[in-house]
C-alpha positions as CSV (number, residue, x, y, z in Angstrom):
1,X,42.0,166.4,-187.1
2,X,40.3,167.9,-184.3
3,X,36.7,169.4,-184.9
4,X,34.3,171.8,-182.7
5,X,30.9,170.7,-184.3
6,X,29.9,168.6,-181.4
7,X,26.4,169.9,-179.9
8,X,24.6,167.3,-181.4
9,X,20.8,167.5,-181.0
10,X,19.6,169.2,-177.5
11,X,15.9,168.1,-176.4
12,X,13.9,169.5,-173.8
13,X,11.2,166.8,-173.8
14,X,10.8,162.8,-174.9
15,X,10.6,161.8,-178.4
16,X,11.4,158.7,-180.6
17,X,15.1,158.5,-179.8
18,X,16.3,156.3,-183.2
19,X,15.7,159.9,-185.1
20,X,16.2,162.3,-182.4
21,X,19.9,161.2,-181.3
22,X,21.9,163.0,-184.2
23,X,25.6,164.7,-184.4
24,X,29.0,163.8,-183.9
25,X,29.9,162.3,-180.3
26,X,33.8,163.1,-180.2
27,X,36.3,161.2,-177.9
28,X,39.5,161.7,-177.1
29,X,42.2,160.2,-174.5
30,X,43.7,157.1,-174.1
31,X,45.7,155.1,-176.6
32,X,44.9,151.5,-175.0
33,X,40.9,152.5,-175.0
34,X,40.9,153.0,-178.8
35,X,39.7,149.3,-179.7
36,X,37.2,149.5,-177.4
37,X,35.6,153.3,-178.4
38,X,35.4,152.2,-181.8
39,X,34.0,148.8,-181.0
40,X,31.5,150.8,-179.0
41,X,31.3,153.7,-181.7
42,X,30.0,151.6,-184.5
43,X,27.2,149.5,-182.7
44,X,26.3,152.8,-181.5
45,X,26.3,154.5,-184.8
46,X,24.6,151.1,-185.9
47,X,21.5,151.6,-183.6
48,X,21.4,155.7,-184.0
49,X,21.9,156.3,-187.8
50,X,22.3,160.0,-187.5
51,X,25.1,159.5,-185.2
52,X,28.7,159.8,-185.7
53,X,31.1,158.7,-183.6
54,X,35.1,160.1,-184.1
55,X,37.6,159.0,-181.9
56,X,41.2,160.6,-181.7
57,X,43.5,158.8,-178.8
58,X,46.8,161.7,-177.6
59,X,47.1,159.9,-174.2
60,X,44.7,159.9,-170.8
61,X,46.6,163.1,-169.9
62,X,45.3,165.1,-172.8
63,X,41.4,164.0,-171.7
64,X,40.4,166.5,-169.6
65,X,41.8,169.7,-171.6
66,X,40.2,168.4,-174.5
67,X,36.8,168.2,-172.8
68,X,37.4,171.8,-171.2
69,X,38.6,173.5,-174.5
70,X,35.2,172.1,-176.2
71,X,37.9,170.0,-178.6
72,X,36.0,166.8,-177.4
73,X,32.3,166.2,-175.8
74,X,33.6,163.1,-173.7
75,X,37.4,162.1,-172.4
76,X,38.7,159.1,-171.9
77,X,41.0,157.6,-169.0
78,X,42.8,154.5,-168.7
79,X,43.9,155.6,-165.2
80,X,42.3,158.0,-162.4
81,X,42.1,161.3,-162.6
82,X,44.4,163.4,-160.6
83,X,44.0,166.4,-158.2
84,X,45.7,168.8,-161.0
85,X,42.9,167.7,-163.4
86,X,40.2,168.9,-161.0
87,X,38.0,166.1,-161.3
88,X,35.4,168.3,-159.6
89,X,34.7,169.9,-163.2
90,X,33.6,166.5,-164.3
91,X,31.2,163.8,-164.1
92,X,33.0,160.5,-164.3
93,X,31.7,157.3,-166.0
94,X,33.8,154.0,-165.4
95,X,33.0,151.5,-168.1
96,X,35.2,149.2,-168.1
97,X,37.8,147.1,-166.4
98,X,40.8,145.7,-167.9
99,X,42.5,142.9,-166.4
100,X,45.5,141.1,-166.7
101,X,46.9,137.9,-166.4
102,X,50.4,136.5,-165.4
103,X,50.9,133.4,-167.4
104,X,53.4,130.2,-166.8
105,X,53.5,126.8,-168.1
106,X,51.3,124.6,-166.4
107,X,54.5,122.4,-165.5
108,X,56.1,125.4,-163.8
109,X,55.7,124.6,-160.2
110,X,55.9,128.1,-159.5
111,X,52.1,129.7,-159.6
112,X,52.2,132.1,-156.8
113,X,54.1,135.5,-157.0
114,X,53.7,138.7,-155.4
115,X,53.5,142.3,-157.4
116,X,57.0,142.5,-155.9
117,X,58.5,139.5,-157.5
118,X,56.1,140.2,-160.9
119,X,58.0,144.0,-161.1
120,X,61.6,142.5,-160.1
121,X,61.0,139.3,-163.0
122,X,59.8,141.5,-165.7
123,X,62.8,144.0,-164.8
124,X,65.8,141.2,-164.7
125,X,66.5,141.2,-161.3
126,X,65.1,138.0,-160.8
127,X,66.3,135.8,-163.2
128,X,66.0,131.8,-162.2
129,X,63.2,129.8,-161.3
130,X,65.6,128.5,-158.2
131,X,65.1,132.0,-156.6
132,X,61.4,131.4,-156.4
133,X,61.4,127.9,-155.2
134,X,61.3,126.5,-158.7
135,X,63.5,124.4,-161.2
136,X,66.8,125.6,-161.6
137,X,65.6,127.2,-165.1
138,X,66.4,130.5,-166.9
139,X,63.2,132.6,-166.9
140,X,61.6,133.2,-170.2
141,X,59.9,136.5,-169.8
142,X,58.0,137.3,-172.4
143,X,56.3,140.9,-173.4
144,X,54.3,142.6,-176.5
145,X,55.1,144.6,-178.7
146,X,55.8,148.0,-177.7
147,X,52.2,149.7,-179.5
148,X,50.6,147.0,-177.1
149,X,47.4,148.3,-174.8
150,X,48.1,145.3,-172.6
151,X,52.0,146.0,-172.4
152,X,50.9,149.7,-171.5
153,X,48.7,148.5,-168.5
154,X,50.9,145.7,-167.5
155,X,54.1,148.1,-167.3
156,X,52.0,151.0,-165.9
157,X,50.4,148.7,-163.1
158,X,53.6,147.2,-161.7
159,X,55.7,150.4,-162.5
160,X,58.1,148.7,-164.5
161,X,60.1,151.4,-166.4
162,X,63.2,149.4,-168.4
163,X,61.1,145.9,-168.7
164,X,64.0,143.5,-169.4
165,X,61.9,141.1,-172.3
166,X,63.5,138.0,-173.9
167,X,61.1,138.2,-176.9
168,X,58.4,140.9,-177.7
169,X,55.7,139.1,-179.6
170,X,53.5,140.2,-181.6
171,X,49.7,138.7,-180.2
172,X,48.3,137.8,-177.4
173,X,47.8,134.0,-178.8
174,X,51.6,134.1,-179.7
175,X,52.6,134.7,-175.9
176,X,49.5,131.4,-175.2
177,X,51.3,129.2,-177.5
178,X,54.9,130.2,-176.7
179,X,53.9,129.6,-173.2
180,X,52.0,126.5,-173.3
181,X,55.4,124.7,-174.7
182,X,58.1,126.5,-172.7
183,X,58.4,125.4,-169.2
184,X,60.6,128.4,-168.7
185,X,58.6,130.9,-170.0
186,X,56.5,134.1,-168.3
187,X,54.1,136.2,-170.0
188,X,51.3,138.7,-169.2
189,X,47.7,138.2,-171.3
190,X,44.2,139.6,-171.1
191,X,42.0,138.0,-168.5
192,X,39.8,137.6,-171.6
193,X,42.6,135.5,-173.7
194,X,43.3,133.0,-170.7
195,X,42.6,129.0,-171.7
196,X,43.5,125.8,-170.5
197,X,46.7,125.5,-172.3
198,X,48.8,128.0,-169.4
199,X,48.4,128.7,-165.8
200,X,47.4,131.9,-164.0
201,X,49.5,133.0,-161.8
202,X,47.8,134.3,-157.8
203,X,49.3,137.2,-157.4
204,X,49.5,138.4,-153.5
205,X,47.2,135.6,-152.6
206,X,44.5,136.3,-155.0
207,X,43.6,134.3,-157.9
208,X,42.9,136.1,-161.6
209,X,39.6,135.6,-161.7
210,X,36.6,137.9,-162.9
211,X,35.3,137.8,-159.1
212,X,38.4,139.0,-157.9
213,X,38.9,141.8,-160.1
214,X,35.1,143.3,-159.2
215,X,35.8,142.9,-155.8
216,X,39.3,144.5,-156.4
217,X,41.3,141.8,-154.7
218,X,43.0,140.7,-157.7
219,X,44.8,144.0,-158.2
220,X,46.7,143.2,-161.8
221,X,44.0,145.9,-163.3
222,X,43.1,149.3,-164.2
223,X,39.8,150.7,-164.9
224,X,38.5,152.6,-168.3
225,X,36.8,155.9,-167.4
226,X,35.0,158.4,-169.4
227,X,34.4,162.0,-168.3
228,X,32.4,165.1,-169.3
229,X,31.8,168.3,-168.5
230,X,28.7,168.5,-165.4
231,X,26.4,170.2,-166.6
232,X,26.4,169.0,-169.9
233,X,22.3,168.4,-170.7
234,X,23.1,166.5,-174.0
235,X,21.1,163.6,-175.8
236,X,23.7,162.4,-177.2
237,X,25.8,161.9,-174.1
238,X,23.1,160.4,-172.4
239,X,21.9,157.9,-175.1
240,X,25.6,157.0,-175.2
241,X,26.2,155.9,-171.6
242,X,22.4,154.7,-171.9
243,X,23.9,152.3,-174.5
244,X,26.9,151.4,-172.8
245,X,24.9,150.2,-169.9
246,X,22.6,147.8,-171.8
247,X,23.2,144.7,-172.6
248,X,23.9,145.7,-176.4
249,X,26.7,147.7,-174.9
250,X,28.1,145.4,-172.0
251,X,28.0,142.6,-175.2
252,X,30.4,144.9,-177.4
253,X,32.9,145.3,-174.0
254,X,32.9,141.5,-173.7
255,X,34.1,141.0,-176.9
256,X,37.0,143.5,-177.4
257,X,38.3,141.3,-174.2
258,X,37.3,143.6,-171.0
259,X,35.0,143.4,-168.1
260,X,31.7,145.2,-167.9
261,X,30.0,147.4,-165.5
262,X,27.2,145.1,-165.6
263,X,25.9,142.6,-163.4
């Protein structure tokens, strides 16, 4: 349920921080940032004792009333925020990028697509490897389940609104294997979840790499923001961004499969 109780400790002044940082840091927002938060919630909650962390996820779009009504200290984004939102009311943390790869069997001779091509396979317009230069092949296009974070961003990124999926597996290492022994086959992973058994596709020249997607070239990704109100003189905020900065932090976002702010 929602709560209000979400002051936490206010200090005016330096003190031992491990007894200091106390209350209940509440988030709310996006669905696909859930693993993540919590990830991040209990290494926090590990390191500050008198913390607790409470994560409810409505949708991005319910972010920033939540932090305006007071429902929820911070917000959190898996997309910008728009004009309607006044973004002027907040300050805006990213921290984190999630990217995506588009996967093929390393036999496929096709490794090259554009976002066009990407949208019209994944929608059923395309449905040959001939019309790509390829083998003359049926595609296998394979997506997750429909609860999926990374279906979410894939769909949202290439505006696909009626994806036209083969299968809908359950797992990212599903898709891996699936793809790895069917020639046909198409599939979108995390950057994170990307071996030697499949090939990454470029996508508009640019190569899925964690280079690329820093430097924004590679543009199969979205970025994780959190918001709060400016103005806000909290501890608890602070020691939480504090932590998501440091090396504790940027360790947690590596393992749930994203990319850092960090060097």
């Amino acid at each position: 349920g929602c709560t209000t109780e979400l002051t936490g400790t206010r200090l005016f002044g330096q003190a031992d921080r491990s007894t200091t940082v106390t209350g209940k840091l509440t988030l709310n927002g996006s669905t696909s940032m859930t693993k993540l938060c919590q990830a991040l919630g209990e290494a926090f909650s590990a390191k500050y004792p008198g913390v607790t962390v409470e994560k409810s996820g409505t949708g991005s779009g319910d972010a920033p009333n939540s932090v305006r009504s007071g429902i929820a200290l911070i917000g959190d984004l898996s997309r910008a925020l728009k004009d309607s939102e006044h973004p002027e009311e907040f300050e805006i943390q990213q921290i984190a990028i999630d990217g995506v790869a588009i996967t093929v069997n390393r036999a496929n001779s096709v490794q090259a697509l554009t976002t066009e091509q990407v949208r019209r396979i994944f929608s059923g317009q395309i449905t040959n490897w001939s019309e790509l230069g390829g083998e003359d092949r049926s595609i296998t296009a394979l997506g997750r389940e429909a609860a999926s974070g990374t279906r979410d961003g894939f769909e949202s990124i290439f505006g696909i609104e009626k994806p036209a999926y083969v299968a809908e597996l359950s797992s990212t290492g599903e898709i891996v294997t699936k793809i790895a022994s069917d020639p046909s086959a198409i599939g979108y992973i995390s950057l994170e979840s990307l071996n030697d058994n499949v090939a990454a596709c470029t996508i508009d020249g640019a190569a899925a790499t964690e280079e690329n997607i820093k430097n924004g070239s590679y543009t199969v990704q979205r970025s994780f923001l959190q918001i709060y109100k400016k103005g806000t003189n909290s501890v608890l905020i602070d020691a939480w961004f504090a932590f998501i900065n440091s090396e504790e932090g940027q360790t947690v976002i590596r393992e749930v499969g994203l990319i850092g702010m960090g060097s």
